[in-house]
N, C-alpha and C positions, 0 to 999 in steps of 0.2 A: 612636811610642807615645803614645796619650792620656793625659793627668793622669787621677788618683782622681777619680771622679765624685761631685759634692756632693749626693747623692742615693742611695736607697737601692728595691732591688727587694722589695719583701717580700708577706706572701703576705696572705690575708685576713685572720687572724688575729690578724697584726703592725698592720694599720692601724689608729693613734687618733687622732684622732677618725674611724670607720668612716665609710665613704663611700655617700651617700644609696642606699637600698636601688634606685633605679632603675639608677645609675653599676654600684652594685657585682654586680647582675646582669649586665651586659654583663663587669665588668671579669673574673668570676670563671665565666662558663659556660662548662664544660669541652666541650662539642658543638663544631661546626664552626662558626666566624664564617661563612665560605663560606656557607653552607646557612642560616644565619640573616640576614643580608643579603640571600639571595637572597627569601627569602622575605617580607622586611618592606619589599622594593621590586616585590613583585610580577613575579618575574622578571628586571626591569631593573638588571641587574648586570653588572658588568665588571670587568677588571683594565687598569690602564692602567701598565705597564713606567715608570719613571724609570732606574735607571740597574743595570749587573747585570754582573758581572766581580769577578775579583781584586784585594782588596785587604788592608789590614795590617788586624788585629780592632780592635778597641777594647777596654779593660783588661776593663770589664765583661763583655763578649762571650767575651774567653779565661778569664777565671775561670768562667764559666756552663759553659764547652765543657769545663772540666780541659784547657786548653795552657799554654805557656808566654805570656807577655807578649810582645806585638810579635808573634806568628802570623801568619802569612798565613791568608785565608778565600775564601770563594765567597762574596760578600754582591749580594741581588737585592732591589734598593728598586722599592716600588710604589706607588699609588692602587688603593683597591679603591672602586670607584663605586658607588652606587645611585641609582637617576634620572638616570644622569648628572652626579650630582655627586662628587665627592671624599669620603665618609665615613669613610675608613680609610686613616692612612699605615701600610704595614707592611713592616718589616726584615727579612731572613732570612739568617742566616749559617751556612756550615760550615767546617771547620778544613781546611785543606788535606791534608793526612795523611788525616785522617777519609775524603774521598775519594776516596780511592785505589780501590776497588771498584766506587764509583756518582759515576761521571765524568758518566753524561748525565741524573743525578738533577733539578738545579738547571737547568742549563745548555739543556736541551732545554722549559722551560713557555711562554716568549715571555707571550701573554696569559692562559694559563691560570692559573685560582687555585692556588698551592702546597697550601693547604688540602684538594682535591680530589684530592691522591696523598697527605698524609698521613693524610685519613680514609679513603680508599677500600684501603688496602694494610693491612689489618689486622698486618702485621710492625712499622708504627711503633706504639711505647708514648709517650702523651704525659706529663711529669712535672707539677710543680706548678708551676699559675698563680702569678704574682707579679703586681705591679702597683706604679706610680710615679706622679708630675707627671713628666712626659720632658721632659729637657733641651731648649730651644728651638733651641739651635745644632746640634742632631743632625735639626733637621727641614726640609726643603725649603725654601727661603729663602721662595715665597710661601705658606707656612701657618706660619710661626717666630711662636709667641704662648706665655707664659708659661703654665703652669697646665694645659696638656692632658694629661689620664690615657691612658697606655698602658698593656699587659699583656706578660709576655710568658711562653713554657714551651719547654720545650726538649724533642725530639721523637728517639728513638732507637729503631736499630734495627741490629741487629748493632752493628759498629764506626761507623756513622753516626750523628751526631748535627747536628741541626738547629734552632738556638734561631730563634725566631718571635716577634717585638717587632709589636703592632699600638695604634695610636695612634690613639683616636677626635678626631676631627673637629666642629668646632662643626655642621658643616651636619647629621650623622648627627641631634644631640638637635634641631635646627631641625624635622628631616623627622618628630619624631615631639611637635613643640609642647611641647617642652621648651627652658627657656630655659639657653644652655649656660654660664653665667654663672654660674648654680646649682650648679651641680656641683662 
């Protein structure tokens, strides 16, 4: 089980001092990051797998899903690339219970974007964006850097629920001449 995390998810509303109207377009548009990536890299998108199996939640993770502390999950870490680079770290977990009906929900995307069965299946409902600085010990050892804003919502449908953590990347505001410093 993880300690209480020194950090809080909150939605846009809760953020003071609000986050530069460039950040906080990314952090809070409810569309498909998918479909927006792909399109601001002209195509050149990709999913690139790190690591994808069962594991225990994280405290945060089982308060977000309503389980108990210590849960087991389906968690599928990735790179979502544009140009080839790294733009997007993003988490995705289910509760193990929860899947009990959609066994080959998670488990069957390999390189596909998860984004592209949760928009395309109009059965999932997505809830409210939230947004953070994400801890740096929760992010792939080479991109671990203080300060990066991630978002996350949690995506339901029947008894399924599927929270989505995506964590931009300095190269994403690099590729669009934003210094990520600023942010």
């Amino acid at each position: 089980m993880t300690a209480a995390p020194a950090f809080q998810w909150l939605g846009a509303d809760q953020l003071h001092p609000a986050p530069p109207a460039v950040l906080a377009d990314w952090l809070f548009d409810s569309g498909s990051l998918t479909r927006r990536l792909t399109a601001l890299s002209a195509g050149r998108f990709a999913v690139t797998p790190l690591a994808e199996g069962w594991q225990v939640l994280r405290d945060d993770e089982c308060a977000a899903l309503d389980v108990v502390p210590g849960s087991t999950g389906w968690v599928r870490e990735v790179y979502l690339l544009g140009a080839e680079r790294p733009w997007v770290f993003a988490r995705s977990v289910a509760a193990r219970e929860a899947l009990a009906g959609f066994s080959g929900v998670l488990a069957e995307l390999g390189r596909r974007p998860l984004g592209e069965l949760l928009f395309s299946d109009p059965a999932f409902a997505r809830g409210p964006l939230q947004a953070t600085h994400y801890p740096p010990d929760w992010l792939p050892a080479g991109i671990r850097c203080p300060g990066l804003w991630g978002r996350r919502s949690r995506f339901h449908r029947e008894t399924l629920s599927v929270l989505v953590a995506e964590v931009f990347l300095p190269e994403l505001w690099r590729y669009q001449g934003i210094d990520p410093d600023t942010l």
